[in-house]
C-alpha positions as CSV (number, residue, x, y, z in Angstrom):
1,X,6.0,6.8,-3.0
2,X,5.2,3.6,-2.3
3,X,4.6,2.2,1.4
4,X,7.5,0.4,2.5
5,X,5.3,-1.8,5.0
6,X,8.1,-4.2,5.2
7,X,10.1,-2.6,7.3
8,X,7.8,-2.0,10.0
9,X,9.0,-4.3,12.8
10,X,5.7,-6.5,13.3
11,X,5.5,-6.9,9.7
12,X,9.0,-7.9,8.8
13,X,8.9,-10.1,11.6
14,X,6.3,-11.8,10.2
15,X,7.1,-12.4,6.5
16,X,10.4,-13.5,7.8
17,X,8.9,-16.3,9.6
18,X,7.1,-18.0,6.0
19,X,8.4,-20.9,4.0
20,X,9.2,-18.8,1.2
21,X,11.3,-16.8,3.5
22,X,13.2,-19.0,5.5
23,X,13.2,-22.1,2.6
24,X,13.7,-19.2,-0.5
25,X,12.4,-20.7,-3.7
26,X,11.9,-24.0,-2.2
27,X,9.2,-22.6,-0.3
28,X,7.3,-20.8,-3.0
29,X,5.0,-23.3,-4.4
30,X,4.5,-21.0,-7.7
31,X,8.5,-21.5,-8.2
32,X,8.6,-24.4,-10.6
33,X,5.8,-22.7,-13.0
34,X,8.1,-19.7,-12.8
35,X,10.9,-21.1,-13.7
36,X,9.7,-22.6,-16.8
37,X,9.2,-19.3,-18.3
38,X,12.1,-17.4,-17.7
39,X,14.5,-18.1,-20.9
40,X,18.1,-19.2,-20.4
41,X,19.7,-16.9,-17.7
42,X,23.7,-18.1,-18.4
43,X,25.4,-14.5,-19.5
44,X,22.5,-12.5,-19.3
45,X,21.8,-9.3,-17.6
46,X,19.4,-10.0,-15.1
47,X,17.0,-7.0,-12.8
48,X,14.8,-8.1,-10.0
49,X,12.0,-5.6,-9.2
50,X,11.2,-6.0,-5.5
51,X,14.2,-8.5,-4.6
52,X,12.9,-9.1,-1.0
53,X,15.9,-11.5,0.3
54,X,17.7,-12.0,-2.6
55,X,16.6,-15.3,-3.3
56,X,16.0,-15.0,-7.0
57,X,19.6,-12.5,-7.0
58,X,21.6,-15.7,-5.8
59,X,19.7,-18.0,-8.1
60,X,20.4,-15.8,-10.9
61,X,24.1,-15.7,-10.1
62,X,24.3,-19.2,-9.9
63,X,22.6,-19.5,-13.1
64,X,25.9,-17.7,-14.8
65,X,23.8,-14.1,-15.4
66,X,26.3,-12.0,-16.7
67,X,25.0,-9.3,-13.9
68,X,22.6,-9.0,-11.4
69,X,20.5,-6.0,-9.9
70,X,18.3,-6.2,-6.9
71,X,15.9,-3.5,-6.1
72,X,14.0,-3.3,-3.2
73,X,11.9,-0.5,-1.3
74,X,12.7,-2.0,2.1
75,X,16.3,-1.5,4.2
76,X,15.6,-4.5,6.2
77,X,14.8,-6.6,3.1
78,X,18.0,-5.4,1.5
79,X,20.3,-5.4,4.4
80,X,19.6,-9.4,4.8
81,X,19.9,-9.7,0.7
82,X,23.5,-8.4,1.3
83,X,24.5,-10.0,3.9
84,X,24.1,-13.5,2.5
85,X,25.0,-13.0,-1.0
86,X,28.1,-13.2,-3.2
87,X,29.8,-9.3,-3.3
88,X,28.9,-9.6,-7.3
89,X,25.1,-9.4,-6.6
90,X,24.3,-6.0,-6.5
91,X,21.6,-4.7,-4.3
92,X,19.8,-1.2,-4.9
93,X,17.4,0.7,-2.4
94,X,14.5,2.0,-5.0
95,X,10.6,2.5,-5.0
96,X,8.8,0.8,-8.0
97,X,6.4,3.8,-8.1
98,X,9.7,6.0,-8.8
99,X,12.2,3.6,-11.0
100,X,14.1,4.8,-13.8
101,X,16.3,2.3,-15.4
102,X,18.9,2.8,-18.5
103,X,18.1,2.0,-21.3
104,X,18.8,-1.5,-23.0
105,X,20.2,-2.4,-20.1
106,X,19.0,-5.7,-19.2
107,X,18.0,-8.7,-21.0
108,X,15.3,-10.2,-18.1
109,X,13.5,-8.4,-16.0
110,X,11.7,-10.6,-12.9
111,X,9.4,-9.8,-10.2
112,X,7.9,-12.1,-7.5
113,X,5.0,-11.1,-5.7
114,X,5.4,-6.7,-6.1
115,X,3.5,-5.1,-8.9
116,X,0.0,-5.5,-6.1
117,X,1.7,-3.3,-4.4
118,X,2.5,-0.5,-7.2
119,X,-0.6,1.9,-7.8
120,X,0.4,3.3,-11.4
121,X,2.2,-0.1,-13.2
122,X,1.4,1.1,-16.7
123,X,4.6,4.0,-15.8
124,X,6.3,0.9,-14.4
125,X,5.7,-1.4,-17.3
126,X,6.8,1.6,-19.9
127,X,10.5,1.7,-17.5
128,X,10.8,-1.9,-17.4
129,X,9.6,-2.1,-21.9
130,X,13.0,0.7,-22.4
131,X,15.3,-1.3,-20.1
132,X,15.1,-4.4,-21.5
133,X,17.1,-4.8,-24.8
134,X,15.2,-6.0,-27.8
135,X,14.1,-10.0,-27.3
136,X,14.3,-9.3,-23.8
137,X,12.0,-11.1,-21.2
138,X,9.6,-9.9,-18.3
139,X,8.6,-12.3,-16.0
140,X,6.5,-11.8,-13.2
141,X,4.4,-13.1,-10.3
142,X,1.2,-10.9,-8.7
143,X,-1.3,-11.6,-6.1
144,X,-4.4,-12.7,-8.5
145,X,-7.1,-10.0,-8.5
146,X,-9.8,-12.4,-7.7
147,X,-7.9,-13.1,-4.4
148,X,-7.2,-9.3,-3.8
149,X,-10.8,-8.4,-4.5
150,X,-12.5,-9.5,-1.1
151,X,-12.9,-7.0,1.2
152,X,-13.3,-10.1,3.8
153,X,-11.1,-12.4,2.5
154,X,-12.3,-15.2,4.1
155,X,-14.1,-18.5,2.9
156,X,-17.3,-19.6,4.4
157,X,-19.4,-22.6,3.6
158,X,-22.5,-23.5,1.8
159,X,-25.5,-24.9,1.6
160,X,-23.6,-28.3,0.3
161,X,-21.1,-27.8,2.6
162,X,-18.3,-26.5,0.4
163,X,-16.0,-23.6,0.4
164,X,-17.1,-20.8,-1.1
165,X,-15.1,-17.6,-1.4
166,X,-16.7,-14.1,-1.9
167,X,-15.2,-12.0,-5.4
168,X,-16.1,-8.6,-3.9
169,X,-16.1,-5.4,-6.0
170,X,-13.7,-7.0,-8.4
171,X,-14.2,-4.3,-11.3
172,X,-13.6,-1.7,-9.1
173,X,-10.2,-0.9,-9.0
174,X,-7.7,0.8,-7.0
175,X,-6.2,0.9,-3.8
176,X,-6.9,-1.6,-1.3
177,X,-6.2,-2.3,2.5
178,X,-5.8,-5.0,3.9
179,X,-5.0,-6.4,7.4
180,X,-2.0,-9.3,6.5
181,X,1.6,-9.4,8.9
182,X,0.1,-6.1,10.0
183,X,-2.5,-3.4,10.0
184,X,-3.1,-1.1,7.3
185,X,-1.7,-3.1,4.5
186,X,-1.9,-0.9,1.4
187,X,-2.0,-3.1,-2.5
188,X,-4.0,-2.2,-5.5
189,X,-6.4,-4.3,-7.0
190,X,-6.1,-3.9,-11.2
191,X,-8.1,-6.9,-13.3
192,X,-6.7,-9.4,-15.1
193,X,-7.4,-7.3,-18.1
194,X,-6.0,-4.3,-16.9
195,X,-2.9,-5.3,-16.0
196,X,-2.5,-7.8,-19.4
197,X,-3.4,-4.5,-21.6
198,X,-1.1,-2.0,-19.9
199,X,1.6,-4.2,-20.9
200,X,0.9,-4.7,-24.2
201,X,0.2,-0.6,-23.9
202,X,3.9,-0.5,-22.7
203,X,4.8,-2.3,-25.7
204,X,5.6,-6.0,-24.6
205,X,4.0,-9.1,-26.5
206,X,3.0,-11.7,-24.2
207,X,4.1,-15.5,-24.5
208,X,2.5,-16.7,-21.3
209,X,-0.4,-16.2,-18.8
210,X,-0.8,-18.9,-16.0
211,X,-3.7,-18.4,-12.9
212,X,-1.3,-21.0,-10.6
213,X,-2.6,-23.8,-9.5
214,X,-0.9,-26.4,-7.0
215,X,-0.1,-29.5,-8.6
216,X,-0.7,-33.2,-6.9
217,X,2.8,-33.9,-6.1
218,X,2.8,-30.1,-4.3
219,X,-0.3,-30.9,-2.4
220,X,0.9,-34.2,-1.3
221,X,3.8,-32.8,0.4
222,X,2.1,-30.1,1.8
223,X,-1.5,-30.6,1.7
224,X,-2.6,-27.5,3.3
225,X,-2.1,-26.2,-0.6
226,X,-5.2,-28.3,-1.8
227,X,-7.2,-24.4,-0.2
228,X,-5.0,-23.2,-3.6
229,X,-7.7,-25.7,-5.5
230,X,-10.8,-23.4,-4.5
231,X,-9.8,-20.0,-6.2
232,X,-6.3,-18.8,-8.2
233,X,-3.8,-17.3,-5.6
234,X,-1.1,-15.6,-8.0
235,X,-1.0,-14.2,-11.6
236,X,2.0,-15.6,-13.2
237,X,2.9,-13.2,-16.6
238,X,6.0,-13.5,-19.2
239,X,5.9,-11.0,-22.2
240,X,8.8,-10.1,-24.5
241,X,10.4,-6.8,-25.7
């Protein structure tokens, strides 16, 4: 099972207090270059895989998805989904090491910011390959191995006075802890390869592969993103049944 770290008190605390929590979408600069690759969502049938606060759930809704599933490992994350959502948005305690889905059941699957925290996503890719119908789209968002792969994740300077930020151990993969929120912060660190090839394993053809990268107008409004310049912060995937 996977570790539900978001419902330790510190923790929850914590990731309730960031933009992308308490702004939703607005406040996740990697948003915008999500958005352009889902397809159209009017009528469709639409699963998020780790729903966190429902923020994608309502958008999705809004959008005119046919249906809408939110899963999430986390009570606490699911409890505030609910309670500020339309009754229509259905929300769904499950752990993403675990899932089992119908089959042809959807026609997008999304995920924001989960699969790090999955140890064994080829099983997950396969579930998420037989629920979508044929043509169907994954699109997902993962902290970017070469972010992951520090053990100190910190930058220091150098010699010419830049930033320079360590890649530590990055082809060895596995599980990973990690002091972020809280203590003892459990994610997986997987390759770039690995996880592109387990999906294509799973049967998916990918249509597009983005490192994210802040644009101008981002950092301008908030120029604490220009640190997003010095290394790739997220993975951003799309692949189709």
């Amino acid at each position: 099972m996977a570790q539900n770290i978001y419902d330790r008190p510190e923790f929850f605390a914590g990731y309730s207090s960031l933009a992308r929590s308490t702004e939703g979408l607005a406040g996740a600069p990697e948003w915008p270059a999500l958005q352009a690759m889902l397809p159209d969502i009017e009528n469709r049938r639409v699963v998020d895989l780790g729903c966190g606060f429902g923020w994608f759930c309502r958008w999705a809704h809004e959008q005119g998805a046919a249906s809408v599933l939110g899963l999430d490992v986390s009570e606490k994350m699911l409890e505030r989904a609910a309670a500020t959502s339309d009754a229509s948005i259905e929300y769904r305690r499950a752990d993403l090491e675990e899932l089992g889905l119908p089959a042809a059941a959807y026609d997008i699957a999304y995920s924001s910011l989960a699969l790090h925290y999955v140890e064994d996503v080829g099983r997950l890719f396969a579930t998420v390959f037989r629920a979508l119908a044929p043509g169907g789209m994954f699109v997902f968002s993962t902290e970017h191995p070469v972010l992951m792969a520090p053990t100190n994740p910190g930058w220091s300077i150098d010699a010419e006075g830049k930033k320079t930020w360590p890649v530590d151990r990055y082809f060895i993969e596995g599980r990973r802890t990690t002091d972020w929120l809280a203590k003892g912060v459990v994610k997986y660190h997987r390759t770039i390869g690995t996880t592109l090839n387990a999906l294509m394993a799973a049967g998916f053809v990918l249509t597009h592969v983005e490192e994210f990268c802040p644009s101008a107008e981002q950092i301008a409004i908030r120029p604490e993103l220009a640190e997003e310049l010095e290394r790739p912060m997220f993975l951003l995937v799309s692949a189709r049944r």
